[in-house]
C-alpha positions as a printed NumPy array, in Angstrom:
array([[ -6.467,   0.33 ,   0.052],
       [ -2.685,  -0.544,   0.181],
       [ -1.751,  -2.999,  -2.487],
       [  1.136,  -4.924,  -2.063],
       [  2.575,  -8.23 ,  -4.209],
       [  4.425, -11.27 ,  -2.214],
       [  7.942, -11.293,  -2.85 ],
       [  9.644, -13.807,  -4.428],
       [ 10.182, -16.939,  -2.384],
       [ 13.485, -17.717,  -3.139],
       [ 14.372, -14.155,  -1.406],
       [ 12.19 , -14.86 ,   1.687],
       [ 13.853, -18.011,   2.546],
       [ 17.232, -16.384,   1.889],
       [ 15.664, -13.823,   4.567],
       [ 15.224, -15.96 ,   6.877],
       [ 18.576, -18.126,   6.893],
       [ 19.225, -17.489,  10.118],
       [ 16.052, -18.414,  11.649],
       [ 14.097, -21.911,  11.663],
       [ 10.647, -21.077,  13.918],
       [  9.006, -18.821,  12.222],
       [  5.472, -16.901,  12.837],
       [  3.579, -16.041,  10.609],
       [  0.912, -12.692,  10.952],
       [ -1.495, -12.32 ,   7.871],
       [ -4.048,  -9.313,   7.146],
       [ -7.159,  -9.528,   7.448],
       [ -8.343,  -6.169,   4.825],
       [ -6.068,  -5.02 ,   2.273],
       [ -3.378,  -8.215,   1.696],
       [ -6.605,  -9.973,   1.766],
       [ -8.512,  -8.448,  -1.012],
       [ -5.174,  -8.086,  -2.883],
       [ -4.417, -12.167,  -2.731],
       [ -1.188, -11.467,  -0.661],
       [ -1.898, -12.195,   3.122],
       [ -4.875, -14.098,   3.398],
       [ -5.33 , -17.322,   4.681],
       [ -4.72 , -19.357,   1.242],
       [ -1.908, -16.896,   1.148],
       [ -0.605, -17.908,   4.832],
       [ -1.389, -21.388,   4.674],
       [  0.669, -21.656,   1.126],
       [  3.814, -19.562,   2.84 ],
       [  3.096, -22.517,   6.075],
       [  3.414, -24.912,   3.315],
       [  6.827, -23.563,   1.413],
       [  8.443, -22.741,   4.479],
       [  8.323, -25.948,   5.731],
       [  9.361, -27.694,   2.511],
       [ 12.366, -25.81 ,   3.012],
       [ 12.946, -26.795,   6.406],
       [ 11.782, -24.289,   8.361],
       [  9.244, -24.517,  11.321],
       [  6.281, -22.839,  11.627],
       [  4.778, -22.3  ,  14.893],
       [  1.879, -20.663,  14.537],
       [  0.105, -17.81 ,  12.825],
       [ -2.693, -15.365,  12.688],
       [ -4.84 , -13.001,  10.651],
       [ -5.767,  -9.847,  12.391],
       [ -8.341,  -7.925,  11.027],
       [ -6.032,  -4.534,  10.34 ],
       [ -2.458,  -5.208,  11.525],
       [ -1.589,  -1.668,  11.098],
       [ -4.088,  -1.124,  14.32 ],
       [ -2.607,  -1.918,  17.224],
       [ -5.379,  -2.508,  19.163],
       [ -6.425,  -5.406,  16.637],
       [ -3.476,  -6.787,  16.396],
       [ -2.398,  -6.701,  19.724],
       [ -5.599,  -9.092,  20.658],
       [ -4.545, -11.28 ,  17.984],
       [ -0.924, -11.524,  19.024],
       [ -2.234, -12.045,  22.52 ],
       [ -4.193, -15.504,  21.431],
       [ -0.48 , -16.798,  20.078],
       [  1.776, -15.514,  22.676],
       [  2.719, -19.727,  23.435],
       [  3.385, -20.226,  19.879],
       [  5.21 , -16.549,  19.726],
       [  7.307, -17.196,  22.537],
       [  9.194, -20.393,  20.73 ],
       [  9.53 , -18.3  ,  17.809],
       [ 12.68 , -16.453,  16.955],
       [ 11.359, -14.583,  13.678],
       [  8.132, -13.036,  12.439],
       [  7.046, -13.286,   8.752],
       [  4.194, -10.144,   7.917],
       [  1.96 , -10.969,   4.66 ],
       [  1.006,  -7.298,   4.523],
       [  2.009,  -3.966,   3.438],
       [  5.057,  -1.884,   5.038],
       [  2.339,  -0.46 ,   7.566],
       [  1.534,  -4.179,   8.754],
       [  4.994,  -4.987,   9.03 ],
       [  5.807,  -2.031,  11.322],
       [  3.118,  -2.291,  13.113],
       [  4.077,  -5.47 ,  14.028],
       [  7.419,  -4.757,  14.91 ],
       [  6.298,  -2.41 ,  17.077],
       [  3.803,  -4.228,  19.109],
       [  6.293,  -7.793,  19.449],
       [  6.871,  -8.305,  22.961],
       [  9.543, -10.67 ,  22.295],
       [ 12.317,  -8.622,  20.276],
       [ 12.12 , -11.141,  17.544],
       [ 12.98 , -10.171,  14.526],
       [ 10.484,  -9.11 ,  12.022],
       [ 10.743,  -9.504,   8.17 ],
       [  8.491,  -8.224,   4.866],
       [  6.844, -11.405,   2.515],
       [  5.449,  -8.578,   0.579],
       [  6.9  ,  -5.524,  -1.11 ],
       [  3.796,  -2.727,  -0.52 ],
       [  3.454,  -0.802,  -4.179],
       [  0.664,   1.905,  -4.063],
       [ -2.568,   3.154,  -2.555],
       [ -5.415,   2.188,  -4.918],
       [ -9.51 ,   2.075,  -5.578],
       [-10.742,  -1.092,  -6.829],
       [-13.115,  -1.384,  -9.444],
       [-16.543,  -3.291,  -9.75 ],
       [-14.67 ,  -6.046, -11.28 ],
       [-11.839,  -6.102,  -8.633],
       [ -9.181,  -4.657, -10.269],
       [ -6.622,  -1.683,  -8.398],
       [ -5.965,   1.569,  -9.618],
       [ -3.337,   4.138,  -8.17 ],
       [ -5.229,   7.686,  -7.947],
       [ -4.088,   9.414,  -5.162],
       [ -0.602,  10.775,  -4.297],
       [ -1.191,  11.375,  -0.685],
       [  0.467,  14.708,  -1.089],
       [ -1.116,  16.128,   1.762],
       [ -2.404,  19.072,  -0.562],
       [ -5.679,  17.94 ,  -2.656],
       [ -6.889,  19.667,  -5.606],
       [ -9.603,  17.324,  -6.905],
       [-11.783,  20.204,  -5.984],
       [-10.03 ,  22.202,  -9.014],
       [ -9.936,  19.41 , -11.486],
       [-12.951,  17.616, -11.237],
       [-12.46 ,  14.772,  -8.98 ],
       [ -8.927,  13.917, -11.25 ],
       [ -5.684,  13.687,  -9.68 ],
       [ -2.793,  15.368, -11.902],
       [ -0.445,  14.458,  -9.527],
       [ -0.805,  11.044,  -9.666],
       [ -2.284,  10.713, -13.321],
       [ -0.299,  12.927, -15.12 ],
       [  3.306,  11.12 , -15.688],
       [  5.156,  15.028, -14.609],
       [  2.537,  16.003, -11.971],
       [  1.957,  18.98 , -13.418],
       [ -0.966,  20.835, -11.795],
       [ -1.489,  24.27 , -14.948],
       [ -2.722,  22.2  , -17.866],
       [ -1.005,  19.683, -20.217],
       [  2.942,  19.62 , -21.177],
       [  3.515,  20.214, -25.418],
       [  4.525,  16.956, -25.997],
       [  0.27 ,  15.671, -25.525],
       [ -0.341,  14.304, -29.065],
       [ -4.273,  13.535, -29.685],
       [ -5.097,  13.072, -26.372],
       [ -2.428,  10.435, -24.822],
       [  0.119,  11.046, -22.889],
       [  3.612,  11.989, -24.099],
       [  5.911,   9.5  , -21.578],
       [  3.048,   6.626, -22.618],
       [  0.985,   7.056, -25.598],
       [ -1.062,   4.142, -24.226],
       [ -2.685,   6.53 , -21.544],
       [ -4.701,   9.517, -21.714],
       [ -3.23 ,  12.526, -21.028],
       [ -4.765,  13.179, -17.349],
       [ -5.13 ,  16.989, -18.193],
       [ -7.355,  16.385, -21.231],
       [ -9.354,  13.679, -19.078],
       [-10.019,  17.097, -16.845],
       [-10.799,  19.254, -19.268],
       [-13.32 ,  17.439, -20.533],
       [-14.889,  16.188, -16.421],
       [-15.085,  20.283, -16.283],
       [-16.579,  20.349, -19.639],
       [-19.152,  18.17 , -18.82 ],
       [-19.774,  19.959, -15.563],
       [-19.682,  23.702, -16.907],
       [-16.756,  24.57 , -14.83 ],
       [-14.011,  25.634, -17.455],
       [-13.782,  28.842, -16.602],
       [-12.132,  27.246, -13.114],
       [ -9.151,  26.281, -15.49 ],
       [ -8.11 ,  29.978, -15.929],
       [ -6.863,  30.484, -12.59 ],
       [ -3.427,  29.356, -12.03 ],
       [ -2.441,  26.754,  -9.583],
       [  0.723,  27.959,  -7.505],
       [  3.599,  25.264,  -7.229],
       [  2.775,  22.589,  -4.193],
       [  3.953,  23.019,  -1.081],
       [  6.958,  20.194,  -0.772],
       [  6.39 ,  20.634,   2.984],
       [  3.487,  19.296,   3.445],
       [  4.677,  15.843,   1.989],
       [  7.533,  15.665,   4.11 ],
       [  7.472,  12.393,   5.782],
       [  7.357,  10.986,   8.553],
       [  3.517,  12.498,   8.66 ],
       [  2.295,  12.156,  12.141],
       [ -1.457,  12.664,  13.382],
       [ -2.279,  13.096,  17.292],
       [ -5.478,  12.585,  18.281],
       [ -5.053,  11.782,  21.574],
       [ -3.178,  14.211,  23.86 ]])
């Protein structure tokens, strides 16, 4: 899940200064379950747009904005309302907004509500936490199911750094060192000895971005 937070309004409207009929496209998944492009998220932009003056012409929700197909069928429902617009707001993450831009048939200009912070899980009692990296070069396998990576403040993938003091984490002695959370996930699964073998350095090219996948050739 993508977790993003709305930005301030005061910056949006100064966004859109140039522009009085705006569109609105929500998301329908992860701005959803993270309260940022819903529909009481939309509705409430509707409603502080147009206390500023602004226009709103329409908007809609698709299900995964970052899929073209979906959105495309949404935008196709709105393309009267699109066609009077001359900007697009996205309540989603980066992805959404992108996606959009790349799907408008109308050249209009396309602008972030959100700023998009971090892949998460989310926990039985809703809350997000980052655990994954997407470093394109896993090794849960190796550390039972615990990302150093992303849970260890210096990513360091051969054990803890000297500065670990009773189990927390030098850079924030308010979390627990990530390597001693893996020692003891081994522990508990008899698979120490796994910690002897030395993990070579990662592979910087396999993060390099832009990451592409083709599927269909």
């Amino acid at each position: 899940m993508i977790i993003s937070e709305l930005k301030p309004i005061k910056d949006i409207i100064d966004s859109l200064k140039n522009y009085s009929k705006i569109f609105l496209v929500g998301c329908g998944e992860c701005a959803t379950t993270c309260k940022t492009g819903g529909e009481p998220e939309v509705l409430k932009m509707k409603q502080d747009l147009e206390a500023q003056g602004k226009t709103v012409v329409g908007y809609c929700i698709p299900s995964a904005p970052c899929v073209a197909a979906k959105l495309k069928t949404e935008l196709a429902k709105n393309m009267s309302q699109l066609r009077t617009a001359d900007a697009v707001l996205v309540l989603a993450c980066g992805l959404g907004i992108q996606s959009v831009k790349d799907n408008d048939r109308f050249n209009l200009m396309v602008l972030p509500a959100c700023n998009t912070l971090f892949g998460a899980v989310m926990d039985a009692k809703g809350d997000f936490y980052e655990k994954c990296s997407l470093c394109a070069e896993c090794v849960l396998g190796k550390t039972g199911g615990i990302c150093p990576i992303t849970l260890c403040a210096k990513g360091l993938l051969n054990g803890p750094c000297g500065g670990m003091n009773k189990g927390k984490c030098e850079v924030d002695s308010d979390k627990d060192c990530a390597w001693v959370l893996i020692y003891k996930e081994l522990e508990k699964k008899n698979q120490l000895e796994s910690l002897k073998e030395i993990q070579s350095p990662k592979d910087f090219k396999k993060s390099g971005k832009p990451h592409k996948l083709i599927l269909n050739k």
